[in-house]
Residue frames as qw, qx, qy, qz and C-alpha x, y, z in Angstrom:
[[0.465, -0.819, -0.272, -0.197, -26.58, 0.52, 14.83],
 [0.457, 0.479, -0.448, 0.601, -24.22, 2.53, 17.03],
 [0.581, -0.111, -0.704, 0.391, -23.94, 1.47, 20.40],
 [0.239, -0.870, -0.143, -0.408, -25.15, 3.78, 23.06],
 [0.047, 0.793, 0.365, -0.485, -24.33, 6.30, 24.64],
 [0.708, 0.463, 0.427, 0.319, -24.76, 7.24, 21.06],
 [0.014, -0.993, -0.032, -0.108, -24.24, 11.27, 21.19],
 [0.411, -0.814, 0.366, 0.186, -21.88, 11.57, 23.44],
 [0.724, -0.125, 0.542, 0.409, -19.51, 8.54, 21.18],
 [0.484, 0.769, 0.206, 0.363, -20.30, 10.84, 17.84],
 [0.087, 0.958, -0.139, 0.236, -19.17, 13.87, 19.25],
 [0.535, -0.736, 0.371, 0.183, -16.46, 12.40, 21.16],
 [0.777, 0.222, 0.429, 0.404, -15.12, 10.83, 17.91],
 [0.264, 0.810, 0.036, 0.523, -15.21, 14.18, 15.69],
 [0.337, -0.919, 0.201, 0.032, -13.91, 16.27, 18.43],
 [0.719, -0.375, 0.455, 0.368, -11.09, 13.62, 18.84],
 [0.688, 0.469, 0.370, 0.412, -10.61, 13.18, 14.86],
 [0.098, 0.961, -0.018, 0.259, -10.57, 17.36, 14.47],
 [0.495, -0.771, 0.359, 0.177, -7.70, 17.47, 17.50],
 [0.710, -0.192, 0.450, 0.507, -5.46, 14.64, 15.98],
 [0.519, 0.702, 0.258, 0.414, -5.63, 17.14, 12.65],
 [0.127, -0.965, 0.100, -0.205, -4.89, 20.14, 14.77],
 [0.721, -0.645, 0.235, 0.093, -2.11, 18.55, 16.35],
 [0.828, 0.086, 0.378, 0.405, -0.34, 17.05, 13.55],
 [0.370, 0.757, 0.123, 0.524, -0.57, 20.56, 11.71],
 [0.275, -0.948, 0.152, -0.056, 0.58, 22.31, 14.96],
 [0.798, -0.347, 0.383, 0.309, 3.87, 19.83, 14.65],
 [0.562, 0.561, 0.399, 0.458, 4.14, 20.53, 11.10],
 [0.148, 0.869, 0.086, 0.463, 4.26, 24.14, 11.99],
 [0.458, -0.834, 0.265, 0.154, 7.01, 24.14, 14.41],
 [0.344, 0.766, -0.540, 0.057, 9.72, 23.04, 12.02],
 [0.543, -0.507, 0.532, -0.406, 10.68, 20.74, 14.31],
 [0.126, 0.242, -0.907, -0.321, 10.04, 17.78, 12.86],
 [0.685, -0.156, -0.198, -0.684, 6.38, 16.37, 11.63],
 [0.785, -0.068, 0.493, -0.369, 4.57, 13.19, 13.21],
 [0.395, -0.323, 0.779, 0.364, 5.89, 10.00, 11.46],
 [0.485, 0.549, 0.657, 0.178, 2.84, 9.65, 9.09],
 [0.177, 0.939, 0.226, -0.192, 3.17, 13.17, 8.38],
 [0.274, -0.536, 0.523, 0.603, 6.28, 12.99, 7.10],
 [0.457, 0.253, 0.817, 0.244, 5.13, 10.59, 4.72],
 [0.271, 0.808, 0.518, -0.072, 2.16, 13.22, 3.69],
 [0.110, 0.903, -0.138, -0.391, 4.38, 16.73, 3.43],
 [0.440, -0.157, 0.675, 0.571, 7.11, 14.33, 1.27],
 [0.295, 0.506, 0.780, 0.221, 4.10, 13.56, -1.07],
 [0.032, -0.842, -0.313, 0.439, 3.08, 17.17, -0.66],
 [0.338, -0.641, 0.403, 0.559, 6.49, 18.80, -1.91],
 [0.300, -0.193, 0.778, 0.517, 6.35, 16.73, -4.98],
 [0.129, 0.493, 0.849, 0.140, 3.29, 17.00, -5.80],
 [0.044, -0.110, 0.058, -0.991, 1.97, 20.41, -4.86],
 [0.632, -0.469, -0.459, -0.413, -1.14, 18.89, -3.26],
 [0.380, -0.720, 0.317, -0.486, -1.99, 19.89, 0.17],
 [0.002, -0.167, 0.929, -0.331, -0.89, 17.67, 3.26],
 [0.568, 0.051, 0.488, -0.661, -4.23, 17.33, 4.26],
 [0.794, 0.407, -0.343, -0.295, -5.33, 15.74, 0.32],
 [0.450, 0.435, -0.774, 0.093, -2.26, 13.77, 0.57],
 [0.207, -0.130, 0.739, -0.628, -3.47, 12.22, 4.29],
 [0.716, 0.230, 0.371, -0.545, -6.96, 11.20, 2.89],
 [0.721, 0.460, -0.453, -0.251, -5.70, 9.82, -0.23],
 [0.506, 0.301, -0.807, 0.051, -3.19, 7.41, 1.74],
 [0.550, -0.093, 0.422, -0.715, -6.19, 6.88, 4.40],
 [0.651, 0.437, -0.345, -0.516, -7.87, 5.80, 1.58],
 [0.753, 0.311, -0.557, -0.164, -5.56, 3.21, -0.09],
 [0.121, -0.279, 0.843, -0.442, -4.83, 2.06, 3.71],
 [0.566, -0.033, 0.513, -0.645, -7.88, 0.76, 3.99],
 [0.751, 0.342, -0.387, -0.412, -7.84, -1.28, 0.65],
 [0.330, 0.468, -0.780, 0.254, -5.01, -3.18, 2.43],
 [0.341, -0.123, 0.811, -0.459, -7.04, -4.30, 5.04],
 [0.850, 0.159, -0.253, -0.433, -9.34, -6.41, 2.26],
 [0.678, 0.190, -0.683, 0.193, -6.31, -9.08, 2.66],
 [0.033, 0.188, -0.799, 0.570, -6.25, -8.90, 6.88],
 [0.419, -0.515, -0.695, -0.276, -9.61, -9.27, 6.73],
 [0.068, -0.345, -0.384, 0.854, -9.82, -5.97, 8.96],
 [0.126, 0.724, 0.614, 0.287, -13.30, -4.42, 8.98],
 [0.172, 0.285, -0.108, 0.937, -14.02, -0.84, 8.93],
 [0.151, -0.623, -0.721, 0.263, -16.42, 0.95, 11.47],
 [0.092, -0.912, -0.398, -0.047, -17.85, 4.39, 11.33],
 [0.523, -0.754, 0.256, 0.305, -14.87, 5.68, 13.38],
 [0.644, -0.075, 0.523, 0.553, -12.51, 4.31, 10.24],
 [0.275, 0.589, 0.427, 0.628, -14.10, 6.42, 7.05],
 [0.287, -0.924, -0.202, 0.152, -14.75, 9.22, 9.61],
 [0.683, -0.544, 0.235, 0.427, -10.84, 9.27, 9.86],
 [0.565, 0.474, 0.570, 0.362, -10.35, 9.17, 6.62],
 [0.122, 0.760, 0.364, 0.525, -11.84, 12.37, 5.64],
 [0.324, -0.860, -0.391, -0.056, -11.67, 14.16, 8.86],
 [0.665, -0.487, 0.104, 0.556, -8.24, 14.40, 9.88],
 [0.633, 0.294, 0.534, 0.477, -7.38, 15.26, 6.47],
 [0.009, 0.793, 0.441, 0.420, -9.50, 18.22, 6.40],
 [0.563, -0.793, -0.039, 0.227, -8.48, 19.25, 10.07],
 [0.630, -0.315, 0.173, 0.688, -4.67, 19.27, 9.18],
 [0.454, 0.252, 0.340, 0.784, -5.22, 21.47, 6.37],
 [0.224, -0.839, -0.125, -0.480, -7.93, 24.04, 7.78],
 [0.758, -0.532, -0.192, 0.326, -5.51, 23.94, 10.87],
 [0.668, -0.002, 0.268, 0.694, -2.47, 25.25, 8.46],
 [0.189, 0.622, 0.351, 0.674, -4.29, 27.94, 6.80],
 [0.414, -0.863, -0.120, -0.263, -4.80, 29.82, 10.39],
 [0.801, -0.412, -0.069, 0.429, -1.77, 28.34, 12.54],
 [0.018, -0.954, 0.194, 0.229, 1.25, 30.64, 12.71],
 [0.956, 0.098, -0.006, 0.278, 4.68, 29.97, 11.51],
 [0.622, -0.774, 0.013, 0.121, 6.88, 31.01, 14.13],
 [0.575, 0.614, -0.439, 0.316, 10.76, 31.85, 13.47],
 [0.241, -0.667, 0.536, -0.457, 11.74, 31.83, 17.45],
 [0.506, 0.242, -0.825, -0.066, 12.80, 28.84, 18.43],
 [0.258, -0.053, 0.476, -0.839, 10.99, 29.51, 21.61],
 [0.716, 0.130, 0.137, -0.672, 7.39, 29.19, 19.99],
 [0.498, 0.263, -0.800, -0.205, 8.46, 26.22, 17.83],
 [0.147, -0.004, -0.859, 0.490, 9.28, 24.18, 21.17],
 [0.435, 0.204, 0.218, -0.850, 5.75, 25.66, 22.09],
 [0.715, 0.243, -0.133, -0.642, 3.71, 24.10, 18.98],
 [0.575, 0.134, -0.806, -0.032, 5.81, 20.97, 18.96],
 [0.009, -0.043, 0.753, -0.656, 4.40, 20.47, 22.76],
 [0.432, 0.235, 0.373, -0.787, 1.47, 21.28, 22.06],
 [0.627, 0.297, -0.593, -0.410, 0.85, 18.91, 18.92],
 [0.323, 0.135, -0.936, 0.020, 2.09, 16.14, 20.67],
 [0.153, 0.148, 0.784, -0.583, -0.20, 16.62, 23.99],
 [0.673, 0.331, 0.055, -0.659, -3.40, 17.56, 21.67],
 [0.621, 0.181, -0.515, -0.562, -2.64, 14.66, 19.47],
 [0.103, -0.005, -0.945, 0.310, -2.37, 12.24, 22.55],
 [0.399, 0.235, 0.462, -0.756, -5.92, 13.57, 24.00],
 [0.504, 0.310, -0.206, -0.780, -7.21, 12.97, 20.69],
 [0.496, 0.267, -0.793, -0.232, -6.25, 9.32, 20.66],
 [0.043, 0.256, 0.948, -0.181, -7.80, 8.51, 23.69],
 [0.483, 0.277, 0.132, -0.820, -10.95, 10.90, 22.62],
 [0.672, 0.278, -0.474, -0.496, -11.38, 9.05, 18.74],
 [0.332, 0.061, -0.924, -0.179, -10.33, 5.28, 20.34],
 [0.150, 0.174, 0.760, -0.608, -12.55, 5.65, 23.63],
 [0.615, 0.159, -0.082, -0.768, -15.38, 6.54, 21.24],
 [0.347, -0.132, 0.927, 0.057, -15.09, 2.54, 20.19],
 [0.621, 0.592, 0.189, -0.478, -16.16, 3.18, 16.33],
 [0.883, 0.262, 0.036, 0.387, -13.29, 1.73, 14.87],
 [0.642, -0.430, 0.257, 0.581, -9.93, 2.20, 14.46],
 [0.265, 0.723, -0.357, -0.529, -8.07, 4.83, 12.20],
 [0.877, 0.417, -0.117, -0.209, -6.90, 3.27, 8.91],
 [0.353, 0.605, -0.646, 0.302, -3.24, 2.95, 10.16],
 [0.284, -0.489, 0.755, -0.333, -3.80, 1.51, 13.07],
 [0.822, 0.205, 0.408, -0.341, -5.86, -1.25, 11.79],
 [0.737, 0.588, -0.333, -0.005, -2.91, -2.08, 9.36],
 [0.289, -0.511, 0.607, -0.535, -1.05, -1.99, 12.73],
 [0.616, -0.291, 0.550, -0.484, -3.14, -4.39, 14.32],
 [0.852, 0.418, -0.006, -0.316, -3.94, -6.79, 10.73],
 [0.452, 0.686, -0.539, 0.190, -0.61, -7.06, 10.63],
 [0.289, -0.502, 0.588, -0.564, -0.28, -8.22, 14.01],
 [0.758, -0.072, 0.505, -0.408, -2.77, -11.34, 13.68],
 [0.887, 0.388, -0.220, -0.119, -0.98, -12.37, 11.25],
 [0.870, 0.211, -0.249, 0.370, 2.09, -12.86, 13.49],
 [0.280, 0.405, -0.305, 0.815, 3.94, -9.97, 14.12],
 [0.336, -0.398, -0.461, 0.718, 4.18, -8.04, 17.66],
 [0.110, 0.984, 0.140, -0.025, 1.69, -4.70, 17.77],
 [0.290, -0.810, 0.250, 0.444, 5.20, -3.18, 18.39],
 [0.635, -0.028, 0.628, 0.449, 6.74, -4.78, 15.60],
 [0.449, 0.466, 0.668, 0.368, 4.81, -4.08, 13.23],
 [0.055, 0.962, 0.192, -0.186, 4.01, -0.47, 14.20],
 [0.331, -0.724, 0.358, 0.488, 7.75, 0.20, 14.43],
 [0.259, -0.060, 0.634, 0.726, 8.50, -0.96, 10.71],
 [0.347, 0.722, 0.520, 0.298, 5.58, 0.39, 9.21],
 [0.239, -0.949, -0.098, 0.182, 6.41, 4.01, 10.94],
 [0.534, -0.490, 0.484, 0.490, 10.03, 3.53, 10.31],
 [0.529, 0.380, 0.682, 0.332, 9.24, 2.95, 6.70],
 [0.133, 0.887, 0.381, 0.227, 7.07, 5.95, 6.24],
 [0.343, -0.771, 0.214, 0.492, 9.89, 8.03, 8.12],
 [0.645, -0.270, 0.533, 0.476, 11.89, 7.08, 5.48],
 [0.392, 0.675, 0.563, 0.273, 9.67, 7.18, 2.27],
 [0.088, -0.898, -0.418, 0.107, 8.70, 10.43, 3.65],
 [0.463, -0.729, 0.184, 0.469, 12.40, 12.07, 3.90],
 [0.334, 0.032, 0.675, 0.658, 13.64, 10.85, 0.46],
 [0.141, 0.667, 0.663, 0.309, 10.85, 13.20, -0.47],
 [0.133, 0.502, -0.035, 0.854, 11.38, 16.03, 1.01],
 [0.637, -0.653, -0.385, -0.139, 9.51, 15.62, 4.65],
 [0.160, -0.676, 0.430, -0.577, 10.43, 17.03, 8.05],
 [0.782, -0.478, -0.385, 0.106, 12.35, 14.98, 10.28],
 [0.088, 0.636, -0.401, 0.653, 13.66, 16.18, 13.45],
 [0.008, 0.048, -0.830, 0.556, 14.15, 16.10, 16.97],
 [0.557, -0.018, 0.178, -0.811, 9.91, 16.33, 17.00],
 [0.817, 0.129, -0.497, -0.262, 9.51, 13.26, 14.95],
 [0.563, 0.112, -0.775, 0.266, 11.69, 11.25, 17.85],
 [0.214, -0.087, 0.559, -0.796, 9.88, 12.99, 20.72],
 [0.749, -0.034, -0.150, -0.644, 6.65, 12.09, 18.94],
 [0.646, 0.194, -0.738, -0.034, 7.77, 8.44, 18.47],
 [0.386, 0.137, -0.731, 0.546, 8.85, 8.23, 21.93],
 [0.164, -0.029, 0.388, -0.906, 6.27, 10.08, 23.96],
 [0.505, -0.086, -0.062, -0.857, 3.07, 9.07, 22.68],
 [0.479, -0.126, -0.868, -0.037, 2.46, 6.06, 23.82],
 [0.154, -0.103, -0.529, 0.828, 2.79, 7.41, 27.26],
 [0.119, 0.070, 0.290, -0.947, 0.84, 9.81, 26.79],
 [0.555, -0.023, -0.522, -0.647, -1.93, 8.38, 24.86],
 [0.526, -0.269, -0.786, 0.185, -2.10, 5.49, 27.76],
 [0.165, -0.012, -0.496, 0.852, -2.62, 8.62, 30.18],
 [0.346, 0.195, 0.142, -0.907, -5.80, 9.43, 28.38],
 [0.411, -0.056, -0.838, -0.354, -7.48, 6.17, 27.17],
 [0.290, -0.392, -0.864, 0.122, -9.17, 5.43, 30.24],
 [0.127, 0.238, 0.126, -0.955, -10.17, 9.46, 30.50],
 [0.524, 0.361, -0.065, -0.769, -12.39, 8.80, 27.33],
 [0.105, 0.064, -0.972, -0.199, -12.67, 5.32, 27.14],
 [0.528, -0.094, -0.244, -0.808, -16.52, 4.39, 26.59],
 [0.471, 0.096, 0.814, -0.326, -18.11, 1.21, 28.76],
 [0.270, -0.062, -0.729, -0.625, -19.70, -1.09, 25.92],
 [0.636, -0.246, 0.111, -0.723, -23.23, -1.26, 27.10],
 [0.155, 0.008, 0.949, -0.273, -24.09, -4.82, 29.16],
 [0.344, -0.099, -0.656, -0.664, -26.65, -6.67, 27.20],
 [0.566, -0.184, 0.317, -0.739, -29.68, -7.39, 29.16],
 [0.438, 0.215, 0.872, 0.047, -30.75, -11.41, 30.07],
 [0.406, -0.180, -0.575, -0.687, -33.37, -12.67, 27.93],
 [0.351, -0.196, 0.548, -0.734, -36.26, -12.71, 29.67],
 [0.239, 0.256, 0.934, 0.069, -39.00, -16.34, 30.10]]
């Protein structure tokens, strides 16, 4: 059963889920340098000749096998991700431009990051679960590690992976890195959802 106010937490999820696609493909399409999972996805891309978007659900996917051992559950909001984002980044790509001026670049890499911040507090404020990364994030965490910790070497990792493949890093990837927290803390309590207050039982 999905908590109420039940509408409004669907559509604020998909909206949010669609944005963080749109965003990551507007980064992707400034050259600039992609979002750290998205490096990971155009590496996988390059070599493969499957879209970014394929490549993004597929390692959605096997993210979520990993969380059998953290004993992380999924929620609506997780398999949503999954599929949605996936889809977004690539029906994002097939319309976006792809600027040479270095002008517009700066432009889409601004605009990626601030849409994909809105989206994170759109998809967590919906409180349907967590993407599949951050719930490796957090699994990781109760076993020990610092949230920071654990984010920063899994991200750091996938920077890597991603590059020895043939990903975009750049000065975007370190703005992303660096900025969204911020910003994502600017808009969590915009679209953060009140869990509903259970009523006594009555004699």
């Amino acid at each position: 059963m999905l908590p109420r106010p039940r509408m409004r937490r669907l559509l604020q999820l998909y909206v949010g889920l669609y944005l963080y696609g749109l965003g990551g493909a507007l980064q992707v399409s400034s050259h600039l340098g992609a979002m750290p999972w998205d490096v990971l996805h155009q590496g996988l891309s390059r070599q493969t000749g499957l879209s970014i978007g394929t490549w993004s659900i597929t390692v959605g996917a096997l993210l979520i096998l990993l969380w059998i051992p953290l004993r992380q559950r999924p929620g609506l909001g997780t398999l949503s991700n999954v599929v949605i984002v996936g889809v977004s980044v690539d029906l994002s790509l097939a319309w976006l431009p792809q600027p040479d001026s270095l002008g517009w670049r700066c432009l889409l890499l601004a605009l990626g990051i601030l849409t994909t911040a809105v989206a994170t507090g759109c998809y967590i404020g919906a409180g349907l679960g967590p993407g599949p990364r951050d719930g490796l994030m957090t699994g990781l965490a109760a076993r020990g590690l610092s949230v920071r910790r654990a984010r920063t070497g899994i991200e750091v990792a996938v920077v890597i992976v991603g590059f020895l493949l043939g990903g975009t890093v750049g000065v975007g990837t370190l703005l992303f890195a660096l900025t969204i927290g911020p910003l994502a803390q600017v808009f969590l309590p915009l679209f953060g959802i009140a869990e509903p207050v259970a009523r006594p039982a009555e004699d």
